[in-house]
C-alpha positions in Angstrom: 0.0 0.0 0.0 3.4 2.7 0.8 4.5 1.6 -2.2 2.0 2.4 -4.0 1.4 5.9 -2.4 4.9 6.8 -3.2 4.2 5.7 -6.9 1.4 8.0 -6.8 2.9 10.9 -5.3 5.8 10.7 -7.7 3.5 10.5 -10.7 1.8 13.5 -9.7 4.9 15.7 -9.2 6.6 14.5 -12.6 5.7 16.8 -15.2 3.4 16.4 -18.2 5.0 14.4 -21.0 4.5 15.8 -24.5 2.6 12.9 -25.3 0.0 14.1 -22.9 -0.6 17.1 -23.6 -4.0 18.0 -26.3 -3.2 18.5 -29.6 -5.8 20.9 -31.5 -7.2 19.7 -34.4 -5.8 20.4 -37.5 -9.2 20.7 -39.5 -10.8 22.8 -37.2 -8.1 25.5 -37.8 -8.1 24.9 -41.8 -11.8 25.6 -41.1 -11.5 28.5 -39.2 -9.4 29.7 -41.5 -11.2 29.1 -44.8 -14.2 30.6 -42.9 -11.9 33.9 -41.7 -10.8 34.2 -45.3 -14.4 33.8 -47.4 -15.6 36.1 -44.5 -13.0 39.0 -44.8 -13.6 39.1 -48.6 -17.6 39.4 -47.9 -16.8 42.3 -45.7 -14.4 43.5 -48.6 -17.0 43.2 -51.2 -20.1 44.8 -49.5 -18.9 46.7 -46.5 -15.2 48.0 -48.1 -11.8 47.2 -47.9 -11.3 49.8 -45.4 -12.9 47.5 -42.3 -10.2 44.8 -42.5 -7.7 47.4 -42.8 -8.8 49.2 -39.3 -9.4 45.8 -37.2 -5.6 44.6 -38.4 -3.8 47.9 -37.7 -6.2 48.1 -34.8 -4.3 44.5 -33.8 -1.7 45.5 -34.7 -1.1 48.7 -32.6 -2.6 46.7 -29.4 0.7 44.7 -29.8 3.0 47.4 -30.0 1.0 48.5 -26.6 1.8 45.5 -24.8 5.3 45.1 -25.7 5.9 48.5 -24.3 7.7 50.0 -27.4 7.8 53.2 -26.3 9.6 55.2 -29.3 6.4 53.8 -31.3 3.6 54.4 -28.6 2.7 57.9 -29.6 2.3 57.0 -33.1 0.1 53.5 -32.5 -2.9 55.3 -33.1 -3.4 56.5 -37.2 -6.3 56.8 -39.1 -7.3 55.1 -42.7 -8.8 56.3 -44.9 -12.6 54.9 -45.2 -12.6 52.5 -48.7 -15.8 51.6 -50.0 -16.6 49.1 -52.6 -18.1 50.4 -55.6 -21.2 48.2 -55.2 -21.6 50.0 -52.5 -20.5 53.4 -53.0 -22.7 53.0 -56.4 -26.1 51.7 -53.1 -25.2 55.1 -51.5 -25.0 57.3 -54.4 -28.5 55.8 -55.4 -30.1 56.2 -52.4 -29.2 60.1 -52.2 -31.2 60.9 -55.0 -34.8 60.8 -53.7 -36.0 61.5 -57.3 -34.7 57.7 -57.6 -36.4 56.3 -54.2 -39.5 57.5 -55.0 -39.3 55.8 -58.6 -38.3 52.4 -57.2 -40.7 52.6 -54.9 -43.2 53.0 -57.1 -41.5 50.8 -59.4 -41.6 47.4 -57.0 -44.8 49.2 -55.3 -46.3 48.0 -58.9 -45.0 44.8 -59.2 -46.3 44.1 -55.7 -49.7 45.3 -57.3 -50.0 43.5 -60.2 -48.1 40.0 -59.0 -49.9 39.7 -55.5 -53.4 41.8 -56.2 -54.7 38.2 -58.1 -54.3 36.2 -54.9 -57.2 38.7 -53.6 -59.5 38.2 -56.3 -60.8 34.6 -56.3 -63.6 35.5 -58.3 -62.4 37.8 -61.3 -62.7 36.5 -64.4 -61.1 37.8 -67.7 -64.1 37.1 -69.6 -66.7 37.9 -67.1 -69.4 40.4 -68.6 -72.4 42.2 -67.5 -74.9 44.2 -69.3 -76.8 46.0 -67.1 -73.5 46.8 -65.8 -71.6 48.3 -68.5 -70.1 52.0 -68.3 -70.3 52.7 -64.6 -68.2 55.4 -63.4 -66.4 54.9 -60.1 -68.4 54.8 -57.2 -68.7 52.8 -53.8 -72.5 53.5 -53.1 -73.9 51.2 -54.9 -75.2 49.7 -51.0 -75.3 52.8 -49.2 -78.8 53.1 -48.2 -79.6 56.8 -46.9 -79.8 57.0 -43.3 -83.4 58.2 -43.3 -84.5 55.4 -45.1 -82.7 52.4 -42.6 -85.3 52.5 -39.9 -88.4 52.9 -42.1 -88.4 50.7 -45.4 -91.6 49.8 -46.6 -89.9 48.7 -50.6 -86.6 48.1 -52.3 -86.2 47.9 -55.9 -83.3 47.6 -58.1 -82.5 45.8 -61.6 -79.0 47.5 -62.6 -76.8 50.0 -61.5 -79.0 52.2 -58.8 -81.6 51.1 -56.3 -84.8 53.1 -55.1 -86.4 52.8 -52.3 -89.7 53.6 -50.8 -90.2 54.6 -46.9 -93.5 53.3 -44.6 -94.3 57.8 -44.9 -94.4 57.7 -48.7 -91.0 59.1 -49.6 -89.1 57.9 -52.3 -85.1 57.5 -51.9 -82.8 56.9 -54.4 -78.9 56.0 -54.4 -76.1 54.3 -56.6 -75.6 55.3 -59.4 -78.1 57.5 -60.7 -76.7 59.3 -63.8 -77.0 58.2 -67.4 -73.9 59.8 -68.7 -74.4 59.4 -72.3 -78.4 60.3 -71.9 -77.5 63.2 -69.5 -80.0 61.9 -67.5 -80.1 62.0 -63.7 -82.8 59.4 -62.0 -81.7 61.0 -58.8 -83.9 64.0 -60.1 -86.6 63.0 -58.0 -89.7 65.1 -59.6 -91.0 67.5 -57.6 -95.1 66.1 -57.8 -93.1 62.7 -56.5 -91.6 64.3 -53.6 -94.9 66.3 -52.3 -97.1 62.9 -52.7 -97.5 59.7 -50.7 -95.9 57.5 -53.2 -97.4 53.7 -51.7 -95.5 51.8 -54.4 -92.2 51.9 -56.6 -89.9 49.5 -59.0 -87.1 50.2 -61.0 -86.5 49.3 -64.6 -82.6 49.1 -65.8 -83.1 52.9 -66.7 -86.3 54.2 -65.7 -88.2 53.9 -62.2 -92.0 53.8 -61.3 -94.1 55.2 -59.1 -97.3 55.1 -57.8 -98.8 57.8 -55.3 -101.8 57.4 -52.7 -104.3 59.0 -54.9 -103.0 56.1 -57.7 -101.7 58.8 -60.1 -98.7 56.7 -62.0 -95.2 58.7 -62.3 -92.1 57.6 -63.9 -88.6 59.8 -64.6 -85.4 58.2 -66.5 -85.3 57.2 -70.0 -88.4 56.8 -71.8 -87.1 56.4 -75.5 -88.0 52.9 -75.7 -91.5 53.4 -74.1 -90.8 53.3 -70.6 -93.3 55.8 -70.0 -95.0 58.7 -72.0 -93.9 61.7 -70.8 -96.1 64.5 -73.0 -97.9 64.3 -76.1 -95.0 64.6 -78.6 -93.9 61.7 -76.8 -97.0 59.7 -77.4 -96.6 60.3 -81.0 -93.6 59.3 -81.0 -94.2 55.9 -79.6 -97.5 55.3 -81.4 -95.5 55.1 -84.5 -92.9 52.6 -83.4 -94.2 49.2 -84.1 -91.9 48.2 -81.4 -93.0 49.7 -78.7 -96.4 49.0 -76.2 -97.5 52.3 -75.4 -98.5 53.1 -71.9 -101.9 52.4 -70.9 -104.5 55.8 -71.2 -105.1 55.4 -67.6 -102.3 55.1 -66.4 -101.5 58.0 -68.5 -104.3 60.7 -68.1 -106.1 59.1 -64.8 -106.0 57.4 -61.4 -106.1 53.8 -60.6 -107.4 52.7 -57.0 -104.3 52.3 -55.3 -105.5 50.2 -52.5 -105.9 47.6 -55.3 -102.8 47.7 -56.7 -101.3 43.9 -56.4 -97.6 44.2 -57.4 -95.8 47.0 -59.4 -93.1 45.8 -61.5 -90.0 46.9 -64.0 -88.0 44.9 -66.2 -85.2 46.1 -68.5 -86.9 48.3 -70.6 -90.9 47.9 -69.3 -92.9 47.8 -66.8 -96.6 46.2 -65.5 -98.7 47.1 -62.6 -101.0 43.8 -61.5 -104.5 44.8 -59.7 -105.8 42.5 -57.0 -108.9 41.5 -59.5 -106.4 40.4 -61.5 -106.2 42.4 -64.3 -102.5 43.8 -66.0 -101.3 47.1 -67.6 -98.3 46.3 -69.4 -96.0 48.3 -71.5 -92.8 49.2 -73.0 -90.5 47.5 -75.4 -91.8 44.7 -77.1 -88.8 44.2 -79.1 -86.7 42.8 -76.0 -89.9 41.2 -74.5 -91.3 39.6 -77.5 -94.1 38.2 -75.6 -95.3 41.2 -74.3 -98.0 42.0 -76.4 -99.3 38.6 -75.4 -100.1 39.4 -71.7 -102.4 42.1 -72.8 -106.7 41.7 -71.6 -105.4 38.2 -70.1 -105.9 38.3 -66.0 -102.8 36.6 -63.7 -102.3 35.8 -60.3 -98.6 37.2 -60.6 -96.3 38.6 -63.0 -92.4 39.2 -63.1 -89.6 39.9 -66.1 -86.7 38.2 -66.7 -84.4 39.8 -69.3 -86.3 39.1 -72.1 -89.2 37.7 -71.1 -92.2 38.3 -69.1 -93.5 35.5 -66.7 -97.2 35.3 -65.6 -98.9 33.1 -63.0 -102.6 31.7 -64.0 -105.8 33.1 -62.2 -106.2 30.0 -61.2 -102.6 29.5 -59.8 -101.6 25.9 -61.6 -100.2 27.5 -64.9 -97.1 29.3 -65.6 -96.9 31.1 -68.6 -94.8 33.0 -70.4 -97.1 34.2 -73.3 -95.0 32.4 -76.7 -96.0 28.9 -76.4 -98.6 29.0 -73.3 -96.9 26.4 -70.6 -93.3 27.8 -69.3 -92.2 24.1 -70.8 -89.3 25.2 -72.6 -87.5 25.2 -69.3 -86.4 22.4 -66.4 -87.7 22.9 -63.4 -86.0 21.1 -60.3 -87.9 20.9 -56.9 -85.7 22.7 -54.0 -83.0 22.9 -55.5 -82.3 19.5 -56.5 -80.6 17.3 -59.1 -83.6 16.1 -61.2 -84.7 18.2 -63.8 -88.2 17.9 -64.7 -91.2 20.1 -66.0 -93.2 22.1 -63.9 -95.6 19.7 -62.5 -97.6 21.1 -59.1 -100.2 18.2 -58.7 -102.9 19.4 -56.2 -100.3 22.3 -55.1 -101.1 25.8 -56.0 -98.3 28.7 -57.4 -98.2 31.5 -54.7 -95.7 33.6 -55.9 -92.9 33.9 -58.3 -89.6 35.6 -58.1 -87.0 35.7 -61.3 -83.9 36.8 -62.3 -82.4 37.5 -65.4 -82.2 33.9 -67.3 -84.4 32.3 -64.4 -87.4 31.8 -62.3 -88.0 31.0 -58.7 -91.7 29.6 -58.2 -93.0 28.9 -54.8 -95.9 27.0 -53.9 -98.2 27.3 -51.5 -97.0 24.9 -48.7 -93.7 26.8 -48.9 -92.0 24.5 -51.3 -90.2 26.4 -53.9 -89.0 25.0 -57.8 -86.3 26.9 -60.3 -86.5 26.8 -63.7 -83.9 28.4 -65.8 -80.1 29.0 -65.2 -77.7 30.9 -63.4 -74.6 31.7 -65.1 -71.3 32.1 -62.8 -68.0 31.1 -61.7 -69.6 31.2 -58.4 -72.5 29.5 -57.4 -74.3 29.0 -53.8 -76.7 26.7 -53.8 -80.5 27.0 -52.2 -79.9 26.2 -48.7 -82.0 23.8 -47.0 -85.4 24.9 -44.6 -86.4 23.0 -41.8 -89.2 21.1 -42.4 -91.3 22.6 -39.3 -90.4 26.1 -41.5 -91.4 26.9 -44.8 -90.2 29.9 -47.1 -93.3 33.0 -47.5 -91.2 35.5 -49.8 -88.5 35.6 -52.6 -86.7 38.4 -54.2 -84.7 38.1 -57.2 -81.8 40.0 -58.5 -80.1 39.6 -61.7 -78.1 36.1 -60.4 -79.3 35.3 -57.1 -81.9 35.0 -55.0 -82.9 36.3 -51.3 -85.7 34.3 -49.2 -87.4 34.7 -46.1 -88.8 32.3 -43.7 -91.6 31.8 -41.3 -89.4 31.9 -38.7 -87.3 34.8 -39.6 -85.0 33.1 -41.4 -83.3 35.2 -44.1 -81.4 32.2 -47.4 -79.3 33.7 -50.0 -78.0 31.8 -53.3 -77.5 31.8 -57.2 -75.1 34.0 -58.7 -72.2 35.1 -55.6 -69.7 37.1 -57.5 -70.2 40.2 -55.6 -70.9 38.1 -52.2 -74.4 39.0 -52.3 -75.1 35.8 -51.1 -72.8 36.2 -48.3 -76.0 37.2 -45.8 -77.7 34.9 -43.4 -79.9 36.6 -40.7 -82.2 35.4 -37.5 -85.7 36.6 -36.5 -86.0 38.8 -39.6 -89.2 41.1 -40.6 -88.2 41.5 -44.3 -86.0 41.1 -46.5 -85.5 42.5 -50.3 -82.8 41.6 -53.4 -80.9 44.7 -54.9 -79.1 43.7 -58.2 -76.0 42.4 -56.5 -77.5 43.4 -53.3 -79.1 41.8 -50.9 -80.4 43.2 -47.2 -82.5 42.4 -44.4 -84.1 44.2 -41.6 -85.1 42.8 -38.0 -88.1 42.8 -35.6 -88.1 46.0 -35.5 -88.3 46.8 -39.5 -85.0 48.1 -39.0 -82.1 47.9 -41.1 -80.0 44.7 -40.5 -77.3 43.6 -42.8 -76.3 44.2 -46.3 -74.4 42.1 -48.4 -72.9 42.4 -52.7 -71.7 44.8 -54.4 -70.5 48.3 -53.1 -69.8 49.4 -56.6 -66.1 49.8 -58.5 -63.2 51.7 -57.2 -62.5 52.6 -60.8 -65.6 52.1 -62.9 -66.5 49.5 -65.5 -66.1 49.1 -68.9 -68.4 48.4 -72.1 -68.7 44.8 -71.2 -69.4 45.7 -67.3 -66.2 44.0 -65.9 -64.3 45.3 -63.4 -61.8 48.0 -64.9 -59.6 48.0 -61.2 -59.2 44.2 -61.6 -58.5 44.1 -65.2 -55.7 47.0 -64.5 -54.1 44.0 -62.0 -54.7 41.4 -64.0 -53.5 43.3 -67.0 -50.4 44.7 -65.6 -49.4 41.4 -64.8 -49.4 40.6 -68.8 -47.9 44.2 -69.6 -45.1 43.6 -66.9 -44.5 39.8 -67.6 -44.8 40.4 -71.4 -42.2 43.3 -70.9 -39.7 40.9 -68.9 -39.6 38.2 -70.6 -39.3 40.2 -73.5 -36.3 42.1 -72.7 -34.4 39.0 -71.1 -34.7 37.3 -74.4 -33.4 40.9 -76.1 -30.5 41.2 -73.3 -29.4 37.6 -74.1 -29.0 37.9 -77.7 -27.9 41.6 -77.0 -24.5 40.4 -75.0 -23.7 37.2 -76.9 -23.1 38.8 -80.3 -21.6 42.4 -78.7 -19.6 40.4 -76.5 -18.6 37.8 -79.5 -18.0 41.2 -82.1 -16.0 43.0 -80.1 -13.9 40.4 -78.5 -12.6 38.9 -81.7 -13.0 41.6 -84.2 -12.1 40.9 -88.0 -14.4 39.4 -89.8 -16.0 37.7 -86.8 -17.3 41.5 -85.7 -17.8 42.5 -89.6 -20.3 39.8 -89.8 -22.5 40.4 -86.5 -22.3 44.2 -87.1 -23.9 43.7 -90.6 -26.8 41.1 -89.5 -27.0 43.8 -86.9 -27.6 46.6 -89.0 -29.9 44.2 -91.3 -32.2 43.4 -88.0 -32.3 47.1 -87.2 -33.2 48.6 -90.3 -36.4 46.5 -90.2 -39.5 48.7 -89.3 -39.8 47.6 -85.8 -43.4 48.5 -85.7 -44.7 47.2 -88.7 -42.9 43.9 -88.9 -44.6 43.3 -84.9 -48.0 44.6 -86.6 -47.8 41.9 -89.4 -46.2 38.9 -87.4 -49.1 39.9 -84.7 -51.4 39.9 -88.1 -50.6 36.4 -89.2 -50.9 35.4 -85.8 -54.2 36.2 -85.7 -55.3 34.4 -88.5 -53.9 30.8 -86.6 -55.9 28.7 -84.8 -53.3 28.6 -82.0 -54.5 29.5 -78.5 -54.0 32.4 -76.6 -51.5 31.6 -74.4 -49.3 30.4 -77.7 -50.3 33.6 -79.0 -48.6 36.0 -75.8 -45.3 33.3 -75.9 -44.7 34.7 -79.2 -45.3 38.5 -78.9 -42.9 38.0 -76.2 -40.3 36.6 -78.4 -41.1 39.0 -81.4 -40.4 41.6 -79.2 -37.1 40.5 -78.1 -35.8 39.2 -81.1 -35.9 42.2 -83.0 -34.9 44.6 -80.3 -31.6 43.4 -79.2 -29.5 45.1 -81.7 -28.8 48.9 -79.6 -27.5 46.5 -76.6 -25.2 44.4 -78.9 -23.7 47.6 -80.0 -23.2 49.1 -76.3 -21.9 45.8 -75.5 -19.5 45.8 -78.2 -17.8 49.2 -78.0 -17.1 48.2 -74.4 -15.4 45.0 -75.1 -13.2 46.4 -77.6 -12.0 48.7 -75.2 -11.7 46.2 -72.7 -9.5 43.8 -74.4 -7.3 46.3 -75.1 -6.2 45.8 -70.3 -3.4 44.2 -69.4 -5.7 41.4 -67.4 -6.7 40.7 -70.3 -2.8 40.1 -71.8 -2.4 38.3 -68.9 -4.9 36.1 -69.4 -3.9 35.3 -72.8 -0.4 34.8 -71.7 -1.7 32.1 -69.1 -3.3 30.0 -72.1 -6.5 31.0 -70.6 -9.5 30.1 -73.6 -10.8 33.1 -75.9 -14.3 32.9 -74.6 -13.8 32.5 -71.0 -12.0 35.8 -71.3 -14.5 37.1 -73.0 -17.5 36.4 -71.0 -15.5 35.4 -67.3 -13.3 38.6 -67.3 -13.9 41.0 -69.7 -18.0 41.1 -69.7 -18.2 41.4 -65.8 -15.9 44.8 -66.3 -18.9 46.1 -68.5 -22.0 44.9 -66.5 -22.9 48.5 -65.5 -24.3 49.4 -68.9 -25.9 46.3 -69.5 -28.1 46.9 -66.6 -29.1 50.3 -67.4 -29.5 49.2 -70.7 -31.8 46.5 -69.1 -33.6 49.0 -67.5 -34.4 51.3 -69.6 -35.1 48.7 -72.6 -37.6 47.0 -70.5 -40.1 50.0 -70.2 -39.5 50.4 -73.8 -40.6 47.1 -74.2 -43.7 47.7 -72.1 -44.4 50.4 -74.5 -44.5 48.3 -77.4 -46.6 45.7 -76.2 -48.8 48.3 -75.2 -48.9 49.8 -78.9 -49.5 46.7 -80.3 -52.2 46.1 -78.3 -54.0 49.4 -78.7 -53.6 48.9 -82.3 -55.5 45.5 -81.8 -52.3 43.2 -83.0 -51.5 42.6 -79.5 -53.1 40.2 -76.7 -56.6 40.4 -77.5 -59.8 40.7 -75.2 -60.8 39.6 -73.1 -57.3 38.9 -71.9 -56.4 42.2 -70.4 -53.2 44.1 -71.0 -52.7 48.4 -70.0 -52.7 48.6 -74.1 -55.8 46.6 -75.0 -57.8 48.4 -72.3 -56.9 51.8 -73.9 -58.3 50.3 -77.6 -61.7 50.3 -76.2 -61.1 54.6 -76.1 -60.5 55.6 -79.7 -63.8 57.1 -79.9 -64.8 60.8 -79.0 -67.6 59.5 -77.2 -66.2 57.3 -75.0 -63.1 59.8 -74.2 -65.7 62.6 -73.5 -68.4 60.4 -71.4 -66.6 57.9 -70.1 -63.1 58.8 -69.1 -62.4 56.2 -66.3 -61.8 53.7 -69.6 -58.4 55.6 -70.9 -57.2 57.5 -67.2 -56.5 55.0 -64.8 -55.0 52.3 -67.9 -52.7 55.1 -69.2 -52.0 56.4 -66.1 -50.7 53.4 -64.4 -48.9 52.6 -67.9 -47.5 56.1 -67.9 -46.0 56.1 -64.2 -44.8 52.9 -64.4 -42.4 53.5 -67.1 -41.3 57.1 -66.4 -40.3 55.5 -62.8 -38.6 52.4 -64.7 -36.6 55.5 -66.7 -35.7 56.8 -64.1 -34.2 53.9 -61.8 -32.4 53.7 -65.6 -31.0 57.0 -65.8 -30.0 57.3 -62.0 -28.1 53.8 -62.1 -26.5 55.0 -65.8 -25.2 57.6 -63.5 -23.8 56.2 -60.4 -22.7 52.8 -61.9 -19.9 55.2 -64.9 -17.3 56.8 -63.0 -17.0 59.4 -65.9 -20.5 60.5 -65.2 -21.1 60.5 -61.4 -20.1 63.8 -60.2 -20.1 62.0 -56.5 -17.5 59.7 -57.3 
């Protein structure tokens, strides 16, 4: 055991044998030091050289401190002058310009616009139309019922672009949008007999609006050229001698009808029809959209409604539906609730209560509370009927142009059809009423009072002659402008630095060769020779999408030939470097020297070049497709959009068409012009006063 001890004692008072000791590792340093490097050269290439030159001197001078080298000591301390890469000093001079911020801002503002903005619409629709909504200016009132009207709605009406209403005290409200620019006609004019009577009922045509006071004198105001109303006797005339038109009834014209009897008053596009209790219908207007109008003349109905070009009536005797051409409404399918199986309309012992229709269909319901469709509803977004509790039954329906809004016994308030304005979006408890807008749809409580609203507000920035969305079609169309322009000048850019690069590298007849196909290419009318390409396209059978793929490539074939000259004046300066000797001297290959070493010395004017060609590109896209050889409709580009303005009537009523189009066209590439010019200038040393 002492012997031992001893051995242990002496083992820890020998020293350490080399053997012992830790050895580092060998590729952790190599690490470190491959890391310290690649590091030091990042700081070098965005940050300056001038940071690793302070932290070694700064090392430096700390080791003079510690060994005490006194002669030196006062002297330790010297400042460097700050170096800054030029990638850099090129960042700063940039960003001192706030001409140039603003434009890039703008600039990727844009891009954000038109590259994200889709993910927000999920139901736009390049070829989505709408008549009755064609040429609206830009408004967001479109659901903006007037304050004095929430709390005391007696009737709703609405079957395009405005909506009246009618209050439980007789007043008559009006909002949307009321002018009819080309007509120069404001149905928010109420006239003045209107507003100092107890109006007890109202509808709304497309154009034209109805109204009935408490004495049962019969008003109208809006557009009465295709016998919506007769206004004086020149009118009558007028309409007397147009074999198209139903002329309004004399009663209705020069008397009073009992108003206490009045059923249902009703508009459709371009007519209108008041239905008396007894039965019996005045019906007029133009016969040309509703051919069967004429029919529904000395005949008696239950119920009466217009689609877009037709006019649905319900029997006396509540078992027939017809529709005045060929008697029975058989020409459509009818499915019960909602369901799968089509069938004709076949009610059995059931009687027709009431119908409701919009512009291509018709919503019957019986008279246990059942209801059947006939017809169709047109749209990328369809909400089905919801179901009804069998202890509930629907007791009204309102129709829109699409959709439909319902009411229960209960209070329960349905919404579905046509959704692309959400104006099925509604659902409401222990309801009073409920009534369908256009692309509307509201309900009011217990109370009578104004609930919820749901559908169209109206468009930011109008709509065009087709009705779709001109604020969505600028997104959707800048997308095409932007990516057309892009792609475009990459394929230009390309083509561009190959043959400058090529030409001025090698000269000789290598550069006499690519200078003359290059003057060849250029002296080709650019325009023209896009015009006829675009021209023949047209004539193809090749789809759209083919179509776009090869504007983009007409574009940048034939407008590469100003970069490849720029590129080539550069080079041949280049070469002329002694890196470029070097090189050569080393055996290094002819065309890595062109495009390793010599073309990343002349990037700078290729990307203003870039720049500044790919607004020019936007600008011929845009030219083509004003001129109609471009991407046609209903695929939306800035230039197709301002086609539909080459008129004097359409640039004088309807501005919104050409403004916001050539607007956002117009400050998208003076901005791009600018980010050009301000990196021209701060990327050429000869140029940059700064540097």
């Amino acid at each position: 055991m002492e012997e031992n001890k001893d051995l242990k004692e002496l083992n820890q008072a020998a020293p350490e044998s080399p053997e012992n000791e830790k050895k580092p590792c060998v590729f952790l340093e190599k690490t470190k030091k491959v890391l310290k490097t690649v590091g030091s050269w990042f700081v070098r290439m965005f940050m300056g050289a001038s940071k690793v030159f302070a932290k070694d001197s700064e090392k430096k001078n700390s080791d003079k401190k510690e060994q005490g080298n006194n002669e030196n000591k006062q002297d330790a301390k010297f400042e460097v002058e700050k170096i800054v890469s030029p990638g850099k000093q090129a960042l700063i001079s940039f960003f001192r310009r706030p001409l140039a911020v603003v434009a890039l801002c703008v600039v990727v503002g844009m891009f954000l616009f038109v590259f994200i903005g889709p993910l927000f619409m999920p139901t736009y629709s390049d070829s989505y139309t709408s008549t009755t909504q064609a040429n609206l200016r830009p408004t967001l009132s479109m659901r903006s019922i007037p304050s004095k009207l929430k709390n005391d709605v007696k009737e709703i009406s609405s079957n395009s672009f405005f909506t009246v209403g009618l209050s439980n005290e007789g007043k008559v409200f009006v909002w949307g949008i009321s002018k009819l620019s080309v007509l120069k006609i404001d149905l928010g004019d109420i006239p003045e007999e209107v507003e100092n009577s107890k109006i007890v009922h109202v509808a709304a045509g497309t154009d034209h609006i109805i109204a009935v006071s408490e004495e049962g004198k019969v008003y109208a105001w809006g557009n009465n050229k295709l016998g919506q109303y007769v206004k004086d006797e020149a009118d009558l005339e007028e309409q007397m001698k147009n074999d198209g038109i139903e002329v309004m009834p004399e009663e209705l014209r020069n008397g009073t009808i009992p108003a206490d009897q009045i059923k249902k008053v009703t508009c459709g596009t371009q007519a209108s029809a008041i239905l008396m209790n007894d039965g019996t219908l005045y019906i007029w207007g133009n016969a040309k959209t509703y051919l069967n109008l004429t029919k529904f003349k000395g005949k008696k109905f239950h119920d009466i409604a217009f689609t877009l070009t037709s006019v649905v009536g319900v029997s006396e005797n509540k078992k027939t539906l017809f529709t005045g051409t060929s008697g029975l409404f058989d020409q459509l399918k009818f499915t019960m609730d909602g369901g799968a199986a089509a069938q004709n309309l076949v009610i059995g012992k059931k009687t027709i209560d009431s119908i409701a229709t919009t512009n291509s269909s018709v919503c019957v319901v019986l008279d246990d509370g059942t209801t059947v469709f006939g017809g169709t509803i047109t749209s990328d977004y369809i909400v089905k009927k919801p179901s009804v509790n069998k202890k509930d039954k629907i007791v009204k329906v309102s129709g829109g142009v699409g959709h439909y809004i319902a009411i229960t016994e209960s209070g329960k308030v349905l919404a579905w059809g046509d959704n692309t304005h959400g104006q099925c979006d509604i659902s409401a408890e222990n309801a009073s009423n409920c009534f369908a807008g256009a692309y509307q749809s509201y309900s009011f409580d217990n109370d009578g009072d104004f609930d919820k609203s749901a559908g169209l507000k109206g468009y930011i920035f109008g709509t065009d002659a087709r009705g779709a969305d001109v604020f969505k079609r600028l997104i959707s169309g800048g997308k095409m402008t932007l990516t057309i322009g892009a792609v475009a000048v990459i394929i230009s850019t390309v083509i561009g630095i190959i043959v400058g690069c090529i030409s001025g590298y090698f000269g000789g007849w290598v550069d006499m060769l690519l200078m003359r196909l290059t003057e060849i290419v250029s002296a080709i009318p650019f325009l023209p020779f896009a015009m006829i390409l675009s021209a023949l396209m047209a004539q193809s059978t090749m789809e759209e999408n083919a179509r776009i793929f090869l504007i983009m490539v007409i574009l940048g074939v034939l407008s590469w030939t100003g970069l490849a000259r720029l590129v080539r004046g550069q080079v041949l300066s280049a070469r002329e470097n002694e890196y470029v000797t070097a090189a050569k001297a080393m055996g290094v290959k002819e065309t890595k020297i062109a495009f390793k070493h010599i073309l990343p010395n002349v990037i700078s004017i290729i990307i203003v070049t870039l720049t500044l060609d790919f607004a020019g590109c936007m600008l011929t896209e845009s030219s083509l497709s004003f001129l109609g050889f471009g991407v046609q409709y209903p695929k939306p580009t800035w230039g197709n959009m301002l086609n539909a303005t080459k008129t004097l009537t359409i640039i004088g009523n309807f501005w919104w068409l050409w403004v916001f189009p050539g607007l956002f066209l117009a400050i998208t590439t003076i901005c791009i012009n600018i980010v050009g010019d301000t990196l021209r200038d701060v990327l050429d040393p000869k140029s940059s006063a700064e540097r």
